[in-house]
DSSP file (Angstrom, degrees, kcal/mol; ACC not computed):
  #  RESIDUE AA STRUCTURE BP1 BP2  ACC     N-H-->O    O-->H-N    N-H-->O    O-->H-N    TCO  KAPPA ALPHA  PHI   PSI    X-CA   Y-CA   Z-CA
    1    1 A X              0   0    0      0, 0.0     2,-0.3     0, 0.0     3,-0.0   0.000 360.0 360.0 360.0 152.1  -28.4   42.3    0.2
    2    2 A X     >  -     0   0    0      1,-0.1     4,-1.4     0, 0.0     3,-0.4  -0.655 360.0-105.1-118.2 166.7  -28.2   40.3    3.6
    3    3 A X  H  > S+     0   0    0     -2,-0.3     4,-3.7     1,-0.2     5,-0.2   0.871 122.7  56.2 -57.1 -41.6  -25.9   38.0    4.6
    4    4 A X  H  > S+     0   0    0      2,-0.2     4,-1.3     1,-0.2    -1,-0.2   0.713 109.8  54.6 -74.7 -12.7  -27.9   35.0    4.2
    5    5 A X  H  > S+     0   0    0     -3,-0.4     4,-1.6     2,-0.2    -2,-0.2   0.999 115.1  38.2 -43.7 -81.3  -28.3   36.5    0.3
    6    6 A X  H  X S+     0   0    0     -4,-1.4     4,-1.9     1,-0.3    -2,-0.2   0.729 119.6  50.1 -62.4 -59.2  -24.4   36.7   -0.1
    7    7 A X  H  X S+     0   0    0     -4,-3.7     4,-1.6     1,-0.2    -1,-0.3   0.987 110.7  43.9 -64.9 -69.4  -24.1   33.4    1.8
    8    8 A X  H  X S+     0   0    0     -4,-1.3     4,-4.3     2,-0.2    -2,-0.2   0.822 115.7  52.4 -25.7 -41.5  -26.7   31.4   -0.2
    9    9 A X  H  X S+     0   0    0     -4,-1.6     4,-2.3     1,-0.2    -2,-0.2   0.998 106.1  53.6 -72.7 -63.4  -25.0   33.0   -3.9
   10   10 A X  H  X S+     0   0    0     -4,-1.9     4,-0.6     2,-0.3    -1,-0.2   0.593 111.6  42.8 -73.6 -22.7  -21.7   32.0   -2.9
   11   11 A X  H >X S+     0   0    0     -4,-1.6     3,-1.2     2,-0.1     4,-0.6   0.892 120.0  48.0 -83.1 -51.1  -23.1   27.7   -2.2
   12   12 A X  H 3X S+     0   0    0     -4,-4.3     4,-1.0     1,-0.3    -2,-0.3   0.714 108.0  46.8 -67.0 -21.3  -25.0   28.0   -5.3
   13   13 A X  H 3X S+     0   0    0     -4,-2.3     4,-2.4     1,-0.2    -1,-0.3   0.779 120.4  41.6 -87.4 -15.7  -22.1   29.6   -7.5
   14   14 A X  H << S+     0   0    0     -3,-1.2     4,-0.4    -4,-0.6    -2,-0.2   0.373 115.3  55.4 -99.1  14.7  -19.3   26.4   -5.9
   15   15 A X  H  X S+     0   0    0     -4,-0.6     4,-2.6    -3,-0.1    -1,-0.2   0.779 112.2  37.9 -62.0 -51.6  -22.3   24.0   -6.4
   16   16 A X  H  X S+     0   0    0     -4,-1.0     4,-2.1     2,-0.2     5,-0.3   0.974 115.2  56.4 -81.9 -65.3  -22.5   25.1  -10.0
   17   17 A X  H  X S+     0   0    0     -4,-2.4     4,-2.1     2,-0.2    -1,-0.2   0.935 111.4  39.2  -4.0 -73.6  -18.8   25.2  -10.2
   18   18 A X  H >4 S+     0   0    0     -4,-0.4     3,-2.0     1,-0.2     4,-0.3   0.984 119.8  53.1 -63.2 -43.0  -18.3   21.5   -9.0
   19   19 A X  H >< S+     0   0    0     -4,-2.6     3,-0.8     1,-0.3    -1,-0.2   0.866 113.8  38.7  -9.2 -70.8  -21.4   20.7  -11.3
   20   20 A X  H >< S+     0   0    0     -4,-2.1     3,-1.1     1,-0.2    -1,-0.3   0.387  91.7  99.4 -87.9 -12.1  -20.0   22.3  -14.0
   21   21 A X  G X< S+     0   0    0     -4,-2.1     3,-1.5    -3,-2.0    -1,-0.2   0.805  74.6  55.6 -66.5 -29.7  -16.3   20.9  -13.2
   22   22 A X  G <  S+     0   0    0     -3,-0.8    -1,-0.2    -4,-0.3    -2,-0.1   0.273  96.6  65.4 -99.1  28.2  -16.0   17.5  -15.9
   23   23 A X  G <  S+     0   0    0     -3,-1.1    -1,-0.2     1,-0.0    -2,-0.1   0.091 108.8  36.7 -79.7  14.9  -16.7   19.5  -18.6
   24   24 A X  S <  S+     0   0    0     -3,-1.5     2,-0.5     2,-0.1    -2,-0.2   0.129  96.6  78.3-129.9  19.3  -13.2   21.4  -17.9
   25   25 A X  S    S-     0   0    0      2,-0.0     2,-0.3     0, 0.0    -3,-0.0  -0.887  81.5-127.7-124.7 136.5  -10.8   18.8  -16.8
   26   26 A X        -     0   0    0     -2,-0.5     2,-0.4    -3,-0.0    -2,-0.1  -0.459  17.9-140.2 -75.9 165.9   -9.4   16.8  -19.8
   27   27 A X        -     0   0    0     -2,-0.3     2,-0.4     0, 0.0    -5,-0.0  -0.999  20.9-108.6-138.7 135.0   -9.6   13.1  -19.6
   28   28 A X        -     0   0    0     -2,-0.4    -2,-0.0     1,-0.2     0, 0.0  -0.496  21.6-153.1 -37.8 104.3   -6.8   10.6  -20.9
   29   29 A X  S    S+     0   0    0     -2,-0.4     2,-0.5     1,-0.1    -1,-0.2   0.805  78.2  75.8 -79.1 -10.4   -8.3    9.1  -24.0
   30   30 A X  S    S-     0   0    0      2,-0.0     2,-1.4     1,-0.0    -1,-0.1  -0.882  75.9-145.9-118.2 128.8   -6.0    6.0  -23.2
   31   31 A X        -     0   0    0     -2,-0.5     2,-0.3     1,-0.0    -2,-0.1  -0.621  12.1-150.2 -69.7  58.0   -6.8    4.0  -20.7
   32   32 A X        -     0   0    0     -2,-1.4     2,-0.1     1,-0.0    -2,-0.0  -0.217   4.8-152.3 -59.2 100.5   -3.5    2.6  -18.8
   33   33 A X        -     0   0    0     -2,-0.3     2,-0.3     2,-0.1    -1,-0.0  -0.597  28.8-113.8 -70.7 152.6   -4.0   -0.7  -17.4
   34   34 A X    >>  -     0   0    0      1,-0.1     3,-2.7    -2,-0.1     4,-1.1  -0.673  32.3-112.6 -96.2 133.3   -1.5   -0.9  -14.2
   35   35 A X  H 3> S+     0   0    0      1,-0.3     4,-0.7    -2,-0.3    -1,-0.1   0.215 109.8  59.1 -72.1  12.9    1.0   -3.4  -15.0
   36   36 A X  H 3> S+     0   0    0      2,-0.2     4,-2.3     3,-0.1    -1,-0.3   0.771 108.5  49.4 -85.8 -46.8    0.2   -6.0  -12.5
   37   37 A X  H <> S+     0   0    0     -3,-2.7     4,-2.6     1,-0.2    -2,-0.2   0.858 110.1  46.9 -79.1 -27.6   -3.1   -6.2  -14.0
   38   38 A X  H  X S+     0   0    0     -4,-1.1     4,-0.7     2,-0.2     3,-0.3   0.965 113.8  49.7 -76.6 -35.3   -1.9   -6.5  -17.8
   39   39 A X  H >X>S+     0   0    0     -4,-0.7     3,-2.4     2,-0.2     4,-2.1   0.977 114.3  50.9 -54.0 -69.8    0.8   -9.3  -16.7
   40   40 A X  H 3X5S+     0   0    0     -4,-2.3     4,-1.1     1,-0.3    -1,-0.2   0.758 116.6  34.1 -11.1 -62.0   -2.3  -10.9  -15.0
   41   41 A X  H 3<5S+     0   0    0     -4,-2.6    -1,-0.3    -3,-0.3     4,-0.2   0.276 118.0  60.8-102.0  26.9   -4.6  -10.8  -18.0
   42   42 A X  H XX5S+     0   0    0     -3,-2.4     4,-3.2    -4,-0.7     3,-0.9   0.831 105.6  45.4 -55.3 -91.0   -1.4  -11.5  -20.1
   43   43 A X  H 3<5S+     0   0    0     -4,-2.1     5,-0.3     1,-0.3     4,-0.3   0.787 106.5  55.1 -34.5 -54.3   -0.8  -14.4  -18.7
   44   44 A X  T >X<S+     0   0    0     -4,-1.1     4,-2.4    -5,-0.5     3,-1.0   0.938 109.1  52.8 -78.5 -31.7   -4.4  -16.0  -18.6
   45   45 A X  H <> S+     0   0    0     -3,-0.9     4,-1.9    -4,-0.2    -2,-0.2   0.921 109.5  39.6 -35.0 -57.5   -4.7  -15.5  -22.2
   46   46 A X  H 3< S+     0   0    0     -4,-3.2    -1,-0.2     2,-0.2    -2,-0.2   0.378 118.9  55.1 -94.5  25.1   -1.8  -17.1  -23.4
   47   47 A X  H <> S+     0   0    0     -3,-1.0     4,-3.0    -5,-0.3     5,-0.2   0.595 111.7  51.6 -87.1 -49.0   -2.8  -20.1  -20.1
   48   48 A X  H  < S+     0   0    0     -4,-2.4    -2,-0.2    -5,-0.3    -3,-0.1   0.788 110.7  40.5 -57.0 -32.4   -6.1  -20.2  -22.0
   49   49 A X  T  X S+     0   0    0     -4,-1.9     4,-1.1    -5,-0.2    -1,-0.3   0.625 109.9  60.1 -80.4 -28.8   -4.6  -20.8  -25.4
   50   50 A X  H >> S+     0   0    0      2,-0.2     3,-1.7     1,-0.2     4,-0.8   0.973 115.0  34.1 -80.4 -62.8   -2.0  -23.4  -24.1
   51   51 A X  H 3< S+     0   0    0     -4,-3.0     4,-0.5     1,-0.3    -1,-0.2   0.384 113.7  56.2-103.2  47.1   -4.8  -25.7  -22.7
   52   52 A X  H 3> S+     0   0    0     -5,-0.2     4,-2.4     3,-0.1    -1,-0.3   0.754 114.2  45.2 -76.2 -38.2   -7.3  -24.9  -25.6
   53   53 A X  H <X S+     0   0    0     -3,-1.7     4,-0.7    -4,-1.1    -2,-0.2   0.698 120.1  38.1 -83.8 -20.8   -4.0  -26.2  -27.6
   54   54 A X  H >X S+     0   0    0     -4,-0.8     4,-2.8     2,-0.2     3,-0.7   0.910 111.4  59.8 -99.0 -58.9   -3.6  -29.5  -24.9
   55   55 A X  H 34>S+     0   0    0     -4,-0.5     5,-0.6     1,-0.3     6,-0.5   0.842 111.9  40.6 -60.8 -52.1   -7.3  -29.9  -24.8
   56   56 A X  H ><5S+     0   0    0     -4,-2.4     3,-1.5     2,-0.2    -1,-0.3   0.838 106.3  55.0 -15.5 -61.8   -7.2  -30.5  -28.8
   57   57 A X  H <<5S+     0   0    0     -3,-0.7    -2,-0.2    -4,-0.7    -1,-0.2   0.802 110.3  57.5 -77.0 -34.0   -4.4  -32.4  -29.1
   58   58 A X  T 3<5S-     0   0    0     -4,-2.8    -1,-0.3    -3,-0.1    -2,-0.2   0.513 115.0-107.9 -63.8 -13.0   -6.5  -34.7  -26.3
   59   59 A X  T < 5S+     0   0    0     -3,-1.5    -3,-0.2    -5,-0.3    -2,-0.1   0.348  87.7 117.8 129.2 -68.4   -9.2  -35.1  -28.2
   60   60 A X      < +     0   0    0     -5,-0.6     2,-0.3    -6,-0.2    -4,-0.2   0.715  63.9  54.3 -22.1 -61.0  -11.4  -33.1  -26.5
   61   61 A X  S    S-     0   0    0     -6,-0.5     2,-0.2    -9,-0.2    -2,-0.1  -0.770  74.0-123.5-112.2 129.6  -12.3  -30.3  -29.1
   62   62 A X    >>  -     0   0    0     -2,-0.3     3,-3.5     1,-0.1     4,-2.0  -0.699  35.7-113.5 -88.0 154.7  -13.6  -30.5  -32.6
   63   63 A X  H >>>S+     0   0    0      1,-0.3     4,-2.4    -2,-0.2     3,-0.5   0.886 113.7  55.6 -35.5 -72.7  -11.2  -28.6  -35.1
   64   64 A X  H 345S+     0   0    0      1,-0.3    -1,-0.3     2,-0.3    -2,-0.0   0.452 114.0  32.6 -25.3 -32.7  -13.9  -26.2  -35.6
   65   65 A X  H X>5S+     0   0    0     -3,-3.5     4,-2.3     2,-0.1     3,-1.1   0.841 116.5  54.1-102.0 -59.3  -14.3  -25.3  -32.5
   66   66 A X  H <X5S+     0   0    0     -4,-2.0     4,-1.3    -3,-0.5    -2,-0.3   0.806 115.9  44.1 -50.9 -41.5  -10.7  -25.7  -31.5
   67   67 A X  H 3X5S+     0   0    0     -4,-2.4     4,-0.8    -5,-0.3    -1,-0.2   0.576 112.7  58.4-106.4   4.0   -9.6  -23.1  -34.7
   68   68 A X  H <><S+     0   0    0     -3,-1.1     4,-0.9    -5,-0.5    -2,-0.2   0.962 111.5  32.9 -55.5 -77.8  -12.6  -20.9  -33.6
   69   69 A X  H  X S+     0   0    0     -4,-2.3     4,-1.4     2,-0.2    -3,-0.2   0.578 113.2  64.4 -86.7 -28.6  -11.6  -20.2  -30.3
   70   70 A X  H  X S+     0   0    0     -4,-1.3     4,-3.0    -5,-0.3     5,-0.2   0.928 107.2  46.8  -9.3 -74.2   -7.7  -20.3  -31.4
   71   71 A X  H  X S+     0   0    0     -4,-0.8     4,-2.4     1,-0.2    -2,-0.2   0.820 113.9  47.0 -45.2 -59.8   -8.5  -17.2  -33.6
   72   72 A X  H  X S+     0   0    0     -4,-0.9     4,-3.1     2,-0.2    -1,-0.2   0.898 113.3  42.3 -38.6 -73.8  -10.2  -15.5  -30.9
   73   73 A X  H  X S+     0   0    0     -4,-1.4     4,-1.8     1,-0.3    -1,-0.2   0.899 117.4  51.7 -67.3 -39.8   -7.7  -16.0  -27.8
   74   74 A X  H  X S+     0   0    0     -4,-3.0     4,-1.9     2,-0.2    -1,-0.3   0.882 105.3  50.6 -91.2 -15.7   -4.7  -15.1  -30.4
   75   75 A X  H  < S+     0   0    0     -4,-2.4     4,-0.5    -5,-0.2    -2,-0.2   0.950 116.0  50.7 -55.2 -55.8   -6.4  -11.8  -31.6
   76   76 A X  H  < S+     0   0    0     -4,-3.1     3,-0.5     1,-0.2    -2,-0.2   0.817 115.3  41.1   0.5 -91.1   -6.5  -11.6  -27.5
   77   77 A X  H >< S+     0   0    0     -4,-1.8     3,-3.2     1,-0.3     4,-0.4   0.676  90.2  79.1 -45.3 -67.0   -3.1  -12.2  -27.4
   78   78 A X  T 3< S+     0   0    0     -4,-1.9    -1,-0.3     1,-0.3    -2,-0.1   0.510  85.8  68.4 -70.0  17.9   -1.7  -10.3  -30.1
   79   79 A X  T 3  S+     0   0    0     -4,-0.5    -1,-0.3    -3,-0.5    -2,-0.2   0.722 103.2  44.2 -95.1  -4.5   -1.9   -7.0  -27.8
   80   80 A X  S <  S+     0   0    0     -3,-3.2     2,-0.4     2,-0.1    -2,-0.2   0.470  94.7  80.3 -90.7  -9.4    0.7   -8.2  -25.4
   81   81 A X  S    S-     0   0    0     -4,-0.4    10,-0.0     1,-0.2    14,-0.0  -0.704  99.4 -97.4-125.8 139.6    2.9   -9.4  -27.6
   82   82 A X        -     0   0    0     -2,-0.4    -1,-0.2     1,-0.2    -2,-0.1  -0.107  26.4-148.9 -48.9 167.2    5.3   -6.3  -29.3
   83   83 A X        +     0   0    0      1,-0.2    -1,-0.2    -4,-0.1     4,-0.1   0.131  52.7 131.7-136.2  39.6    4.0   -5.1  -32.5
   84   84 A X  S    S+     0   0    0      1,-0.1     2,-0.5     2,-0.1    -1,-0.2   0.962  86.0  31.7 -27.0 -58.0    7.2   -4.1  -34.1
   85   85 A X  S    S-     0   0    0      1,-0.1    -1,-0.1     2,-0.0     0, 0.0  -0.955  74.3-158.9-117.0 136.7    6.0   -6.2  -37.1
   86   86 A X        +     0   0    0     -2,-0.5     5,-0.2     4,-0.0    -1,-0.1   0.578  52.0 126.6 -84.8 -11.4    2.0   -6.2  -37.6
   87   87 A X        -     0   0    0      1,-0.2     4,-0.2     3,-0.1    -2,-0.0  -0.206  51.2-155.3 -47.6 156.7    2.2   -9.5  -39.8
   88   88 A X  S  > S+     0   0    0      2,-0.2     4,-3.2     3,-0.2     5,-0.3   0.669  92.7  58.4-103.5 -26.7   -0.3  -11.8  -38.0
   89   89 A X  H  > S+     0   0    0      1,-0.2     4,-1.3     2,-0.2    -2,-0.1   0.822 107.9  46.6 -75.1 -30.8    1.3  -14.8  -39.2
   90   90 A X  H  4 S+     0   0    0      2,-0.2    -1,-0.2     3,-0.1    -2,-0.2   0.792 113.7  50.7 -62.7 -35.7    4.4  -13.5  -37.5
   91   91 A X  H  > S+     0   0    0     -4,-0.2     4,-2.7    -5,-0.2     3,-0.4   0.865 111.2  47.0 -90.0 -36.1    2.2  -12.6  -34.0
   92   92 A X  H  X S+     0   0    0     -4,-3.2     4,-3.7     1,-0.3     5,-0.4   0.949 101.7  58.4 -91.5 -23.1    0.8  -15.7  -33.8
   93   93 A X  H  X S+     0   0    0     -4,-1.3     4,-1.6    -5,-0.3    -1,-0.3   0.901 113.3  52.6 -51.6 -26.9    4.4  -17.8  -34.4
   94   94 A X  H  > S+     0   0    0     -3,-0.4     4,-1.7     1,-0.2    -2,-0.2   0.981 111.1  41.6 -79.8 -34.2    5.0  -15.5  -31.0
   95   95 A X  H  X S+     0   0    0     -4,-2.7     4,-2.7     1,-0.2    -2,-0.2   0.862 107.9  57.1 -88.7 -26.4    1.9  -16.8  -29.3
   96   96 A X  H  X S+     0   0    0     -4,-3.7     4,-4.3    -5,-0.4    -1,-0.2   0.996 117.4  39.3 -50.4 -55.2    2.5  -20.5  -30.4
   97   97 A X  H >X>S+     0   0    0     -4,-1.6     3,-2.0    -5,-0.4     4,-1.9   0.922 111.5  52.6 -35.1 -82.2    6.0  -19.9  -28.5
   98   98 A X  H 3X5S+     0   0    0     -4,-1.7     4,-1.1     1,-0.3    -1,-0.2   0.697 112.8  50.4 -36.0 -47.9    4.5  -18.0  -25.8
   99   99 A X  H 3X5S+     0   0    0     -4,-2.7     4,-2.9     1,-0.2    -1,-0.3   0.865 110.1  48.6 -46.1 -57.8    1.9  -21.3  -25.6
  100  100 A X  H <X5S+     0   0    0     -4,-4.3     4,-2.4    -3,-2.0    -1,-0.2   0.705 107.7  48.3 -64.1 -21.8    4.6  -23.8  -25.5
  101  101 A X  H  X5S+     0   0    0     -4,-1.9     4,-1.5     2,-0.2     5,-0.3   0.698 111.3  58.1 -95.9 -15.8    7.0  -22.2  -22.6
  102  102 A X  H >X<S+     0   0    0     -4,-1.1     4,-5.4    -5,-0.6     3,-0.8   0.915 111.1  42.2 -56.2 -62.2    3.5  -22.0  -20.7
  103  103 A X  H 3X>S+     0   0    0     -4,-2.9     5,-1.2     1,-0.3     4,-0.8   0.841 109.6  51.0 -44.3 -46.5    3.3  -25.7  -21.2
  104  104 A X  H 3<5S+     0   0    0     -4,-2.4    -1,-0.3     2,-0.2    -3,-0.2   0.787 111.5  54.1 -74.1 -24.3    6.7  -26.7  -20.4
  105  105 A X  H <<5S+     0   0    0     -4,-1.5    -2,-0.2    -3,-0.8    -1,-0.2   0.924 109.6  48.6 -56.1 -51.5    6.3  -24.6  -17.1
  106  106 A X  H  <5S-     0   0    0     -4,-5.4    -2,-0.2    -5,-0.3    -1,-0.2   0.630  99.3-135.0 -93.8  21.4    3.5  -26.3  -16.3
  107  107 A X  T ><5 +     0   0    0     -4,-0.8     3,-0.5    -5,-0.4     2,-0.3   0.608  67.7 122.3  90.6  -9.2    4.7  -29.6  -16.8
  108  108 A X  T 3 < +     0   0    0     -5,-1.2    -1,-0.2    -6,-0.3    -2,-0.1  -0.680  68.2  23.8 -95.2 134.7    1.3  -30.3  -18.8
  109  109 A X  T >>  +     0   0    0     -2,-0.3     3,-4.7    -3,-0.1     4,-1.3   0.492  61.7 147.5 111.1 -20.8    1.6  -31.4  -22.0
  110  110 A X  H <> S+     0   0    0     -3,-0.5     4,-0.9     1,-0.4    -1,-0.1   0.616  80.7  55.1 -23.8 -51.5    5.1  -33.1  -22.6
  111  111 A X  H 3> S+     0   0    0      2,-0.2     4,-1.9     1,-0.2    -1,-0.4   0.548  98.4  58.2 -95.5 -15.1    3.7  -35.4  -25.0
  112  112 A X  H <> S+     0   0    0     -3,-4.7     4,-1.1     2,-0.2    -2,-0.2   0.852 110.5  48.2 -81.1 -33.0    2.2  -32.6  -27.4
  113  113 A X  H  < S+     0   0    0     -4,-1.3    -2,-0.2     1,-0.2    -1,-0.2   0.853 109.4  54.1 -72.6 -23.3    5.8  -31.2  -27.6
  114  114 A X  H  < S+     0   0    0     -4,-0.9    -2,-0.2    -5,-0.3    -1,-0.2   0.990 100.9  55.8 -72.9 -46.1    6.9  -34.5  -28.3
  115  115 A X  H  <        0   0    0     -4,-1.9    -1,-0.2     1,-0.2    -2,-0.2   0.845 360.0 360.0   0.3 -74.1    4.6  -35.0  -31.1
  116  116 A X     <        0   0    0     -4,-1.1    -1,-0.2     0, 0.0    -2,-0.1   0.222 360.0 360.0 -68.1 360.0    5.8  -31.9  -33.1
């Protein structure tokens, strides 16, 4: 055997190595979003549900569509919100809150809490 043998054996066995390397490393089956980016998409959910809920109350939206897209955004929703109790009826009384203190932050909407 020559050097350039020896040399050659020894790139092709750490070629085959690295190759062969993400079938030995475990992977995290759970995904962690970094918590700047769940507040982020936290936040635009339950923005998106307060002015589906304004945009309704205007006018805007037929029920159908308006209890459609409700369903949707608070299935959404209900992963941010703890799930100490799984009742749904229970998660979405959290996101109705969660809806309203959006609203009253942003000022939008005064007259739908008055309503109620």
């Amino acid at each position: 055997m020559t050097d350039t043998e020896i040399f050659m054996g020894v790139i092709g066995l750490i070629i085959l190595l690295l190759l062969a390397s993400p079938f030995f490393i475990k992977r995290n089956p759970t995904i962690e979003m970094p918590e700047e980016d769940f507040q982020d998409e936290k936040e635009q959910v339950f923005m998106q549900l307060s002015e589906l809920e304004y945009d309704y109350q205007m006018g805007k939206l037929p029920e159908r569509d308006y209890i459609n897209t409700k369903s949707e955004l608070t299935s959404k929703a209900s992963k941010y919100v703890s799930h100490s109790n799984e009742d749904f009826i229970e998660i979405e009384r959290t996101v109705d809150i969660e809806i309203r203190t959006v609203l009253k932050k942003s000022g939008v909407g005064k007259e739908i809490m008055y309503e109620k």
